[in-house]
Backbone as ProteinMPNN parsed JSONL, in Angstrom:
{"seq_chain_A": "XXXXXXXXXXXXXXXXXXXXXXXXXXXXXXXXXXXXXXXXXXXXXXXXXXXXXXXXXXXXXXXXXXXXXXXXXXXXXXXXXXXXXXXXXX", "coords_chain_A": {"N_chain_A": [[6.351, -15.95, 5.251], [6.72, -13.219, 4.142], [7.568, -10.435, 3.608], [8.916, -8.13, 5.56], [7.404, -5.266, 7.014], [9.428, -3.315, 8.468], [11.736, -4.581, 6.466], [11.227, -3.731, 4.265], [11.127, -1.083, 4.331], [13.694, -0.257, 4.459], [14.987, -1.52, 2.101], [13.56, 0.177, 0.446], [14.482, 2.544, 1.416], [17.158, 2.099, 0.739], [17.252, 1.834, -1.754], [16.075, 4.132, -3.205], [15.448, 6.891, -5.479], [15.443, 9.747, -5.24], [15.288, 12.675, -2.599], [12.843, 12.817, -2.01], [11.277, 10.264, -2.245], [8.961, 7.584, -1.613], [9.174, 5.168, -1.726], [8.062, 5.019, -4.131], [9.002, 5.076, -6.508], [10.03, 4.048, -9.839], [12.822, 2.273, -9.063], [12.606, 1.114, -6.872], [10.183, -0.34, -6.091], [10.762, -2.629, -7.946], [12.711, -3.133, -6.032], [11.779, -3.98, -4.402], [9.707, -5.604, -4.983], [11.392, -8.076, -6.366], [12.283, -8.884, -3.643], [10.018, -9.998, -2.377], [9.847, -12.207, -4.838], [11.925, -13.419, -4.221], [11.403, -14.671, -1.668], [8.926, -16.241, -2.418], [9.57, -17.72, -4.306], [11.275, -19.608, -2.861], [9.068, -20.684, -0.875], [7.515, -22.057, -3.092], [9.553, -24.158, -3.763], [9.007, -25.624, -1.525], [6.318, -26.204, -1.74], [5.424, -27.478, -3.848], [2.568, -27.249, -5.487], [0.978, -25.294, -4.893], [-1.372, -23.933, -6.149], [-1.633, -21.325, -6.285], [-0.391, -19.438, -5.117], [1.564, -19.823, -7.215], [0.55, -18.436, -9.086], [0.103, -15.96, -8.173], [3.092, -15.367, -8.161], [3.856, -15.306, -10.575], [2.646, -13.055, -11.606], [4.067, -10.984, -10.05], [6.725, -11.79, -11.006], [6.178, -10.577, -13.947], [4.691, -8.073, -13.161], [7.411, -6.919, -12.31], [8.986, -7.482, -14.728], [8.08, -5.38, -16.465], [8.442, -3.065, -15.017], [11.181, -2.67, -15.041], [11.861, -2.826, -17.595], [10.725, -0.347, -18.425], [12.252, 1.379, -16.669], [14.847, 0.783, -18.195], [14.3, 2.006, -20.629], [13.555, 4.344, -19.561], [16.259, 5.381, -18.917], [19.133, 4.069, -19.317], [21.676, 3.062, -17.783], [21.046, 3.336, -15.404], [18.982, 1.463, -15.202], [21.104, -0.845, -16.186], [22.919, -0.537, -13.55], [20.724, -1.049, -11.55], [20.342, -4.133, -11.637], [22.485, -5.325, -11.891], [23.014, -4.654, -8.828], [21.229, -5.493, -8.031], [21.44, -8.335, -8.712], [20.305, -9.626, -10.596], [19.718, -11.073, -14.091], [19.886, -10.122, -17.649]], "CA_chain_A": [[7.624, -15.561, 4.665], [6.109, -12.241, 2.916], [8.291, -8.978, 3.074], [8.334, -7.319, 6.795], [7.795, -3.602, 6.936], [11.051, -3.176, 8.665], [12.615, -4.818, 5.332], [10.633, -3.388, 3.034], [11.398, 0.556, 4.614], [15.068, -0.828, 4.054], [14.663, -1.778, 0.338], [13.053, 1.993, -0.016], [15.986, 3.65, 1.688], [18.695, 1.508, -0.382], [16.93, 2.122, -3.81], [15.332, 5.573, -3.327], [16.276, 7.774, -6.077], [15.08, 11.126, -4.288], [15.278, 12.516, -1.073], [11.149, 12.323, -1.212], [10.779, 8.986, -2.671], [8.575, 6.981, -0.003], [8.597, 4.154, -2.653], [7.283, 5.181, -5.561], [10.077, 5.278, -7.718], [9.846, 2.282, -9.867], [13.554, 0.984, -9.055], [12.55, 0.791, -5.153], [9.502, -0.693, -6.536], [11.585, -3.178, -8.365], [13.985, -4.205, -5.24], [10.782, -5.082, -3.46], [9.244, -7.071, -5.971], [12.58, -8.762, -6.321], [12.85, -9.461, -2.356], [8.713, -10.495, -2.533], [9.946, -13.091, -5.351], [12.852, -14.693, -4.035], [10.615, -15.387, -0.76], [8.243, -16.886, -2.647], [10.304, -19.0, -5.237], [11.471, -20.763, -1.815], [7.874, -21.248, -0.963], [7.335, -22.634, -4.151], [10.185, -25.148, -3.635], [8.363, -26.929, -0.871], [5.221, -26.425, -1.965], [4.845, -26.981, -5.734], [1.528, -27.796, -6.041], [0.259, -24.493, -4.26], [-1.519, -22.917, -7.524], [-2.851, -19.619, -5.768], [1.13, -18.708, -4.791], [2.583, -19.889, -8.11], [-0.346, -17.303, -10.035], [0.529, -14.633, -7.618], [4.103, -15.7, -8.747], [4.055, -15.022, -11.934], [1.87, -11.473, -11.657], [5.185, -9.899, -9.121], [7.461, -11.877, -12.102], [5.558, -9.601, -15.015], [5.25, -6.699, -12.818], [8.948, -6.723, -12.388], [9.693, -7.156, -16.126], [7.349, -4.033, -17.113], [9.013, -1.906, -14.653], [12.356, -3.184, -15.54], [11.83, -2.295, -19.279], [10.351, 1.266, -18.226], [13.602, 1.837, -16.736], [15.953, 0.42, -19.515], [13.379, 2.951, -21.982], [14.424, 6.128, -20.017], [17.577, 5.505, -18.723], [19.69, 2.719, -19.569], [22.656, 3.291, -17.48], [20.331, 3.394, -14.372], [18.878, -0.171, -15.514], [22.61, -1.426, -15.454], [23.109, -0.374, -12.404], [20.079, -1.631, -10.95], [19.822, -5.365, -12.055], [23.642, -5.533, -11.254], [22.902, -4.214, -7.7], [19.808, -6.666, -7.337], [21.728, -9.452, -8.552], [19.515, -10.223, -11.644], [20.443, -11.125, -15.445], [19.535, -9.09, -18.23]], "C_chain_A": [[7.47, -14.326, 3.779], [7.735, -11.074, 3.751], [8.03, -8.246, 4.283], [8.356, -6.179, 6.239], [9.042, -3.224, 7.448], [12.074, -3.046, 6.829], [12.265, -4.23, 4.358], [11.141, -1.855, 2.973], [12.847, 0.354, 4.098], [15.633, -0.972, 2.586], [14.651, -0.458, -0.288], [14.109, 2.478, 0.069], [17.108, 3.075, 0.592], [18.256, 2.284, -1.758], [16.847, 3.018, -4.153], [16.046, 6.154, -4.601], [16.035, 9.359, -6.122], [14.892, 11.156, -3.555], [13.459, 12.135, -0.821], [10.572, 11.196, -1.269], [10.505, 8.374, -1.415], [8.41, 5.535, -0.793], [7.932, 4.269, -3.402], [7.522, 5.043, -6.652], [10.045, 3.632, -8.352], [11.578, 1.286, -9.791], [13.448, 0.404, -7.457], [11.638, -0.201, -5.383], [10.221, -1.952, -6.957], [12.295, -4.223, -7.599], [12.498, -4.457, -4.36], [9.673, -6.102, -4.171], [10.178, -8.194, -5.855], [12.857, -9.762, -4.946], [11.635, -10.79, -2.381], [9.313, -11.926, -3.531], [10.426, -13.809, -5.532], [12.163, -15.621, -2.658], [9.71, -16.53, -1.19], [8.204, -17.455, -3.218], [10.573, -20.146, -4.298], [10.113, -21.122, -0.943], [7.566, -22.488, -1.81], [7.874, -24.28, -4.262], [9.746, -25.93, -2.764], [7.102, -27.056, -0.968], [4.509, -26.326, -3.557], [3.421, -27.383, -6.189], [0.501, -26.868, -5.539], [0.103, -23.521, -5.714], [-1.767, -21.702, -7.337], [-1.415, -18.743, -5.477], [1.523, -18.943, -6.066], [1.961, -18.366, -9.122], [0.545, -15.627, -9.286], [2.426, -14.319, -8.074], [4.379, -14.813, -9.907], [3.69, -13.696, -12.068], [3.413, -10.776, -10.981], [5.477, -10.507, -10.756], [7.299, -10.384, -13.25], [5.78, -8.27, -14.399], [6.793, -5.938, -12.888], [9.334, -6.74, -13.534], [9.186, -5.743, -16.788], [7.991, -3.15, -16.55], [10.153, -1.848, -14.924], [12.659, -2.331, -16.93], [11.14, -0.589, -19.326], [12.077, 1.622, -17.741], [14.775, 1.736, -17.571], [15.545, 1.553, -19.914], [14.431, 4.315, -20.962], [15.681, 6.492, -19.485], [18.264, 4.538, -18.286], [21.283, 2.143, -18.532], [22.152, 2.776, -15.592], [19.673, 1.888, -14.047], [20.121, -0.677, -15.29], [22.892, -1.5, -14.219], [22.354, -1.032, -11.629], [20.029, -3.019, -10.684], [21.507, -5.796, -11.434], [23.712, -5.547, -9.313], [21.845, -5.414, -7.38], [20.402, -7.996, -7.811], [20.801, -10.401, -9.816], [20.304, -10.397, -13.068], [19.423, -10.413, -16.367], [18.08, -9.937, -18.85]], "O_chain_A": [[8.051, -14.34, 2.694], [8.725, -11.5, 4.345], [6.959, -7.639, 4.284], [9.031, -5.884, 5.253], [9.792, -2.72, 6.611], [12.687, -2.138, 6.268], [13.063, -4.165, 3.423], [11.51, -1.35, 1.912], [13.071, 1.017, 3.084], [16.68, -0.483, 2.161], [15.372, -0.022, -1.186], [14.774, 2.865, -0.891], [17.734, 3.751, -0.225], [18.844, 3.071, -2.499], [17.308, 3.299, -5.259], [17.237, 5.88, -4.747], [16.462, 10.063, -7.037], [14.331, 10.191, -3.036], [12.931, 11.493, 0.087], [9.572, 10.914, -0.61], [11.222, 8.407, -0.414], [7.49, 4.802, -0.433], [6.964, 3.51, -3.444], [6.784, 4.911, -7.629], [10.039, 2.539, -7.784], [11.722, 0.136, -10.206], [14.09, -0.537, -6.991], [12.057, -1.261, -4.92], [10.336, -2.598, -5.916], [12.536, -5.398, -7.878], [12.501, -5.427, -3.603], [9.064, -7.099, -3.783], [9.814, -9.222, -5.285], [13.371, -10.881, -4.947], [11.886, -11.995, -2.398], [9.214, -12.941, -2.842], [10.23, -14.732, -6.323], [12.285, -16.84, -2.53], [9.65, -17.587, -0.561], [7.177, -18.126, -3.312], [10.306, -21.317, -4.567], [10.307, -22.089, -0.206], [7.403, -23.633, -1.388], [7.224, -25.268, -4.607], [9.976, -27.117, -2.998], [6.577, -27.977, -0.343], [3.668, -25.64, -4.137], [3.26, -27.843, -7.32], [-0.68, -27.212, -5.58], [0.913, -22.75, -6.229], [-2.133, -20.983, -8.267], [-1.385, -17.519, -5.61], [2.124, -17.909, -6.357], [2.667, -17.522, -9.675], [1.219, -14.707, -9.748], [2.88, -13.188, -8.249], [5.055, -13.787, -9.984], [4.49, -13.035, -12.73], [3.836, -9.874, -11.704], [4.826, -10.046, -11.694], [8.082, -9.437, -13.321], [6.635, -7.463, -14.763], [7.157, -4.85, -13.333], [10.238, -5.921, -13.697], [9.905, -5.111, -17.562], [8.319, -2.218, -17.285], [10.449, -0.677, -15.164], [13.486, -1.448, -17.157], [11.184, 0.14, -20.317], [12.919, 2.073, -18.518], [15.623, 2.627, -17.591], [16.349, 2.447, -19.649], [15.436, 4.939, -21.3], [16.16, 7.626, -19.535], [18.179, 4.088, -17.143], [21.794, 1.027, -18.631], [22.801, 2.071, -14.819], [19.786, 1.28, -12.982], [20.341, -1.012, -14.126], [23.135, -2.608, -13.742], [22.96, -1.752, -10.834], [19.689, -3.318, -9.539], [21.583, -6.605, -10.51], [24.38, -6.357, -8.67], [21.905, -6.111, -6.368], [19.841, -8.956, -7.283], [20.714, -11.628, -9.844], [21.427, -9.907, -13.187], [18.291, -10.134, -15.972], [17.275, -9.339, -19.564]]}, "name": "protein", "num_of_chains": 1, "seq": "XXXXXXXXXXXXXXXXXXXXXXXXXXXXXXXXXXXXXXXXXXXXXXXXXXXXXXXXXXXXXXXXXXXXXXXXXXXXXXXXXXXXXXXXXX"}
């Protein structure tokens, strides 16, 4: 249940925020963490006792809050937008 390349090129194109961005940008970055951690919350749900997915869990989680809070820092408007668009709470 991981993140095809198909979906993932998909994610890039939606989020991009330059024509060169190949995923680098951290809100593309961001919506594929995001996709990566709803897959693997429903993992989680039938398999709660898998400690090696819940760790890896938690590392996307963190990643996603650090980049999150880099984007709030340099442009807050852009954060709004994002977390609204991905469907997240503040």
């Amino acid at each position: 249940m991981s993140v095809t390349k198909e979906k993932k090129s998909e994610l890039i194109k939606e989020y991009k925020t330059t024509e060169a961005d190949n995923g680098g940008s951290a809100a593309s970055q961001v919506a594929v963490l995001t996709e990566r951690i709803r897959n693997l919350t429903e993992h989680m749900k039938a398999n709660h006792k898998d400690q090696h997915s819940k760790r890896g869990l938690l590392l996307m989680v963190n990643r996603r809050k650090k980049l999150l809070a880099y984007i709030k820092r340099k442009n807050a408007a852009d954060y709004e937008e994002l977390i609204k668009k991905l469907g997240l709470r503040k």
